[in-house]
Structure formats: structure tokens, C-alpha cells
C-alpha positions as CSV (number, residue, x, y, z in Angstrom):
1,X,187.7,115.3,200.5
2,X,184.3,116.7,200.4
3,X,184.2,117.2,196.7
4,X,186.0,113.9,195.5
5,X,183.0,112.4,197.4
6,X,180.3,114.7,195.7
7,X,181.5,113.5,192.3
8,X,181.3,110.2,192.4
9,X,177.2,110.3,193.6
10,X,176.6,113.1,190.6
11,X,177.7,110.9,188.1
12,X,175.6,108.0,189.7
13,X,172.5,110.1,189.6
14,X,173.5,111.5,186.4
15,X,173.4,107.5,185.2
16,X,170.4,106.9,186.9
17,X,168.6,109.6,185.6
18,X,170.0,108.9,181.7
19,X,168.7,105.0,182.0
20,X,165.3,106.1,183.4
21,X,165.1,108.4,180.3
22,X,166.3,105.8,177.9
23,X,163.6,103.4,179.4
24,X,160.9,106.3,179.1
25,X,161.7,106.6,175.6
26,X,161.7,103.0,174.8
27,X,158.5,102.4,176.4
28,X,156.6,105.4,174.6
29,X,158.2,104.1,171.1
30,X,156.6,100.6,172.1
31,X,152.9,102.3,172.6
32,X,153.5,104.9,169.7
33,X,154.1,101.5,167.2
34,X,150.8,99.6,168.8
35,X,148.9,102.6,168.0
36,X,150.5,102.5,164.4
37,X,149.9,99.3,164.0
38,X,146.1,99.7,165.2
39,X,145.3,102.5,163.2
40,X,146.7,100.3,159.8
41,X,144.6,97.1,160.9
42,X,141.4,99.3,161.5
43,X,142.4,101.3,157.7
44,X,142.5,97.9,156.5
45,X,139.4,96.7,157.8
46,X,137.4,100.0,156.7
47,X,139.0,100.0,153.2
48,X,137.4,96.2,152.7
49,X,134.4,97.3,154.1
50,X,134.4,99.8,151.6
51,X,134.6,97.4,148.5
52,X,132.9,94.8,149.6
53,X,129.6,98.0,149.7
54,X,131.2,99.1,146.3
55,X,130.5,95.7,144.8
56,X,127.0,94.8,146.3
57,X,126.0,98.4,145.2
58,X,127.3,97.5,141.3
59,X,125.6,94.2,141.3
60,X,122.8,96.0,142.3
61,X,122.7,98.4,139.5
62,X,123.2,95.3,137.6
63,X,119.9,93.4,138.7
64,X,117.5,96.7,138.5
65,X,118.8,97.7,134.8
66,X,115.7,97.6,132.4
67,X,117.5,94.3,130.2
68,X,117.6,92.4,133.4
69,X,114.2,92.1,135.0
70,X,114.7,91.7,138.9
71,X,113.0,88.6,139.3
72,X,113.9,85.0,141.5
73,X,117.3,84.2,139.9
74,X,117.9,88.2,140.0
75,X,117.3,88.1,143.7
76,X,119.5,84.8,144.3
77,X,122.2,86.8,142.1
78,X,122.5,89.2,144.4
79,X,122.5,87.7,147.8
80,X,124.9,85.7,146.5
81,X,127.4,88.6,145.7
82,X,126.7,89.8,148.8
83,X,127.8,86.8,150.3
84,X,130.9,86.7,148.5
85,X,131.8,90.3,149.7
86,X,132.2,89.4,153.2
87,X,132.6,85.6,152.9
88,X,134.9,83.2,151.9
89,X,133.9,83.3,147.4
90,X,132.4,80.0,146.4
91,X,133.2,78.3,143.1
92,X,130.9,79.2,139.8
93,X,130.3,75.6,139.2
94,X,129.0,74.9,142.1
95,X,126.8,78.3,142.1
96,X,125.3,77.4,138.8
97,X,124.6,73.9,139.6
98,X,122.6,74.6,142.6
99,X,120.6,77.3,140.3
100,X,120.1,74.6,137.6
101,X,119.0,72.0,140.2
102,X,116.2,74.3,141.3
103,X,114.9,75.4,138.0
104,X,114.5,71.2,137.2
105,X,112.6,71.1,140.5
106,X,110.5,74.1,139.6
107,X,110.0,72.1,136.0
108,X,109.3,69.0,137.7
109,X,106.6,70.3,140.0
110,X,104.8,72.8,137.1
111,X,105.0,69.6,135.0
112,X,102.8,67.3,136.9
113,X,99.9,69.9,137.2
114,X,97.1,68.8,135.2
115,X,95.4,70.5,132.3
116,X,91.9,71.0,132.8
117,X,90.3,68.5,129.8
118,X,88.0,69.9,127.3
119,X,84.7,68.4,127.3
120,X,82.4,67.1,124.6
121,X,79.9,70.0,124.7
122,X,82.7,72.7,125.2
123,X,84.6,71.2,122.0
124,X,81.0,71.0,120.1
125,X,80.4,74.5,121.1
126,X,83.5,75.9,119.6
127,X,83.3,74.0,116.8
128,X,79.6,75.5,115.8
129,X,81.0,78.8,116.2
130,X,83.9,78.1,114.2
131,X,80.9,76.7,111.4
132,X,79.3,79.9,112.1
133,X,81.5,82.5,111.4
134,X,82.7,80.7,108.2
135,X,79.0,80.9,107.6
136,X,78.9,84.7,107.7
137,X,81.9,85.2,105.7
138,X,80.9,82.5,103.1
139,X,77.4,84.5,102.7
140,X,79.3,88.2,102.9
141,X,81.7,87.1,100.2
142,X,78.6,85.6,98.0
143,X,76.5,89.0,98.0
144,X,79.4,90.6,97.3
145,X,80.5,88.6,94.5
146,X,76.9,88.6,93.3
147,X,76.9,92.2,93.2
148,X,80.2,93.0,91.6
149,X,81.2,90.5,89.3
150,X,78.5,88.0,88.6
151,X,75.7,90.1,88.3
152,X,77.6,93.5,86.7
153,X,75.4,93.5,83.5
154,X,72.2,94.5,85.6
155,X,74.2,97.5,87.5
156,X,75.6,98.8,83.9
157,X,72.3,99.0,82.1
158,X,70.9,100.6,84.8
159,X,73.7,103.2,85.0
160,X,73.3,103.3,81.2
161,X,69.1,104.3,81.9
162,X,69.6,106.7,84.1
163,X,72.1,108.6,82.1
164,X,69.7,108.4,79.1
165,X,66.5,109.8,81.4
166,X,68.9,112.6,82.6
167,X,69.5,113.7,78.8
168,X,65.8,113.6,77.9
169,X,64.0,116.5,77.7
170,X,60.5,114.7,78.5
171,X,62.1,113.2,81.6
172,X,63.4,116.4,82.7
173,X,60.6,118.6,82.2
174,X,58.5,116.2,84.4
175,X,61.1,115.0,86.9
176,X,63.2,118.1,87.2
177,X,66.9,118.7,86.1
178,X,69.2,116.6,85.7
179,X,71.5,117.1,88.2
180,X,68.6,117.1,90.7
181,X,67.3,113.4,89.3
182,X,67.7,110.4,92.0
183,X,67.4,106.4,91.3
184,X,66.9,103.4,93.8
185,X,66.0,99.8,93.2
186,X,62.9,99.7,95.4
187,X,61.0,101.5,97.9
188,X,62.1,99.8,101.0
189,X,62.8,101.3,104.3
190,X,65.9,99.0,103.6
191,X,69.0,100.7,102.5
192,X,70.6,97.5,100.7
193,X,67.1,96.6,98.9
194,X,67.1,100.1,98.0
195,X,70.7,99.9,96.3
196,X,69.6,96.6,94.8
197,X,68.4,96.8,91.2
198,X,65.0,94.3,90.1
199,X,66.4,92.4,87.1
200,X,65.8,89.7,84.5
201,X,68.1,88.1,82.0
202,X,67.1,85.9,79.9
203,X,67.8,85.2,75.7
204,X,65.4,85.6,73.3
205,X,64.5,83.4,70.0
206,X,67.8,84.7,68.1
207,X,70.1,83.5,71.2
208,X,70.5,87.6,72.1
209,X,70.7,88.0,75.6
210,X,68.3,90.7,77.1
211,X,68.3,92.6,80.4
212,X,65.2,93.8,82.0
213,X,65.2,96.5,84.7
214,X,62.8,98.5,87.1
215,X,63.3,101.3,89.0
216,X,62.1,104.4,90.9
217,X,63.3,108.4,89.7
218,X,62.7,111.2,91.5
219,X,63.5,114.8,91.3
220,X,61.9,118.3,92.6
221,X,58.9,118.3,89.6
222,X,58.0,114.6,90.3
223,X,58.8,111.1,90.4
224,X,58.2,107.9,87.6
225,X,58.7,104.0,87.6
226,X,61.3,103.5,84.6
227,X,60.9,100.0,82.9
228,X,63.3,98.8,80.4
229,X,64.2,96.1,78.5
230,X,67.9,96.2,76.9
231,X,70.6,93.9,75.0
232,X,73.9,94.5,73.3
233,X,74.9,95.1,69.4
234,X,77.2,93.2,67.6
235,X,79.5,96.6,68.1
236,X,79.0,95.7,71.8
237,X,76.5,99.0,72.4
238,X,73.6,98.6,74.7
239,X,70.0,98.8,72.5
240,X,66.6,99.2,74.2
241,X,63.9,96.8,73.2
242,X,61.2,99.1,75.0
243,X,62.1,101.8,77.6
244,X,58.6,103.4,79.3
245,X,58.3,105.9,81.9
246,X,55.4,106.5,84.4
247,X,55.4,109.7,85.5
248,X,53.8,111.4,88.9
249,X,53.6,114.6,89.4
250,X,55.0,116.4,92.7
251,X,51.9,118.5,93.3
252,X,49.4,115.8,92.6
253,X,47.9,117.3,89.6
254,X,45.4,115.5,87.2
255,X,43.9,113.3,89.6
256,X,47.6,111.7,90.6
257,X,47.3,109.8,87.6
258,X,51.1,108.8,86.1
259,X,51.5,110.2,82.3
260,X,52.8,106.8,80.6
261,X,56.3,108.3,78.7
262,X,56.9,105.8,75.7
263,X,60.2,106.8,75.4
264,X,61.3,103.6,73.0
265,X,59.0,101.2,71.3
266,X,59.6,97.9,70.1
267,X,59.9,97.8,66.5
């Protein structure tokens, strides 16, 4: 009798004690699949953290690039993508039109600023310098003109001279050699008067035209004052009317006195 009653409360305890652990179980799946479920929202949530940083940090790569010069639009560019990475994207059109509507307002404000006018004395005063300038080129381009190509005849007798003097004998036994022999227009402190050559042209009875030149020589013996007077051949060769040399002596000898060189006589 004692152990048909023992059975019975075993198997109620064993049952009791199965449905406890059944509950137990069922209670720790619950918790175990709310912590699953946690840790995927929070994954979520940290993977589009993620890419929303990703994309503001390409767009801002974008804006500093050397092409693209971070200016105002640059700037609105930007926040704008950084908007879109953790709000609700808003449509192209309507981004663009706001960025248009502002650049018209920028145009319409820059467009009613006034220029400052330019006065009557301001205008005058750039307009004289204008004058001026083409002044100074006008006169630059005359002397040189003058020198090169309307007045060459004067230049080439006088190159022609000076070669002759350097191949005379006279010249350089008073003047020195001929390497050694120097020529200048004038004796002026002035370097252009010095490189300009005293001249005459003119045409004589026969319609011939002559060339009359002056000039200084010096060398290491001595200096002399050349004077010449020179035309062209029929065979286009220069011929010398007269061609006189006064020569001074380096050391001063005879009283300083130039020795009058009649190198060629008129005929």
C-alpha cells in the first residue's frame, strides 16, 4: 500500500518538474530571439551609419579636387549630400531650381550697382596720354626711318671715307694704323649726335647729285677733320669732288697747327 501510493506523487513531481523545464526553456528562447533581433536592428543602424559617412566623405573629395574649386555652390553641394545621407533624398529638379533662383537673385542685386561715370577731365586726361604716346612712337619711328632708309646715302659715303683714309698712307702715318683709326659725326658729349653724320645733298649744274660730309678721325699719332664732297658714276661707283684732311698731331707739335692733307682735288 505504501508504494502504490509513492508512485503516483513521483510521477506528479516528475510532471511538474518537466513543465517547469519546458517553461524555462521557452522563456530563455523568447529573450535569446529579442537579443537576436536587437543586435540585427543595431547592425542595421551602424551599417547605414556607415554609408551615409562613406558618401559625405566622397562628395567631399569631390568638392576639394583641384577642377572643382570649393566655392558657394561647392559648399551648398555638399550640405546638401549630407542631408540626403541621413534624410529623406529630395528631387534634382527641385535642388537645381532653388540653386538657379539664387544665382538670378545674386544677378539681380550685382546688376543694379552703379558704375562709377567717367568724368570730362578723367576722359581728357587719358585721351592726351593716348595722343602722347602715339607722339613718341610717331617721332621714334621717324628718326629711325630717317636714319636707315631715307637718309642711307650720307651713312654709305661716309663708310666709303673712312675705308679710303684707312688705306692711305698719309692718313696713317699721321693718324696711326689702321685698325687703331676711330670716326664720329661730331664732338658732343651726346652719344646719338656723335653717331650722326653732318651732311648735304644737293645736285649740281649737270643734274649729278653730290654728297657732302664732315667728320672727326682719331687714332694713337693724332686726330684730323675729314671733309668731302662725293657723287656716283654712271657705273654707279662713288667719285670724290674734293676730299681734305686736317691733321693734329697727338703730342702738339708745330705750334698745334693742323697739316691741311689735300688728298683729292677738284679737277
Amino acid at each position: 500500500m505504501h508504494l502504490s501510493r509513492r508512485v503516483p506523487q513521483l510521477l506528479c513531481s516528475a510532471v511538474t518538474l518537466a513543465q517547469a523545464e519546458a517553461s524555462s526553456a521557452s522563456t530563455s528562447a523568447a529573450r535569446l530571439g529579442d537579443a537576436l533581433r536587437q543586435g540585427l536592428s543595431l547592425q542595421q543602424r551602424l551599417f547605414s551609419g556607415c554609408v551615409a559617412s562613406q558618401q559625405g566623405l566622397i562628395g567631399l573629395s569631390a568638392l576639394c579636387r583641384p577642377q572643382q574649386p570649393l566655392g558657394l555652390p561647392g559648399l551648398r553641394q555638399f550640405a546638401a549630400a549630407a542631408g540626403n545621407a541621413q534624410q529623406q533624398p529630395k528631387g534634382d529638379k527641385e535642388q537645381y531650381d532653388s540653386l538657379e533662383l539664387t544665382q538670378e537673385k545674386i544677378d539681380s542685386i550685382t546688376d543694379k550697382i552703379p558704375q562709377r561715370p567717367v568724368g570730362v577731365v578723367e576722359g581728357t586726361s587719358y585721351t592726351l596720354i593716348i595722343i602722347a604716346a602715339f607722339g613718341a612712337l610717331a617721332f621714334v619711328l621717324y628718326h629711325v626711318l630717317t636714319s636707315l632708309i631715307f637718309e642711307p646715302t650720307a651713312l654709305t659715303a661716309f663708310n666709303h671715307t673712312l675705308e679710303r683714309l684707312k688705306a692711305d698712307p698719309r692718313i696713317t702715318v699721321r693718324i696711326g694704323g689702321a685698325d687703331d683709326i676711330r670716326a664720329w659725326g661730331s664732338n658732343s658729349e651726346s652719344r646719338v649726335a656723335r653717331q650722326q653724320i653732318p651732311h648735304q645733298i644737293y645736285k649740281d649744274a649737270n643734274g649729278v647729285e653730290h654728297v657732302r660730309i664732315q667728320f672727326f678721325i682719331k687714332g694713337p699719332s693724332g686726330t684730323g677733320l675729314v671733309n668731302a664732297d662725293m657723287y656716283k658714276d654712271a657705273a654707279g661707283g662713288w667719285q670724290y669732288t674734293y676730299l681734305v684732311v686736317d691733321a693734329y698731331p697727338a703730342s702738339g707739335g708745330s705750334g698745334g697747327a693742323p697739316q691741311r692733307l689735300a688728298l683729292i682735288t677738284s679737277r
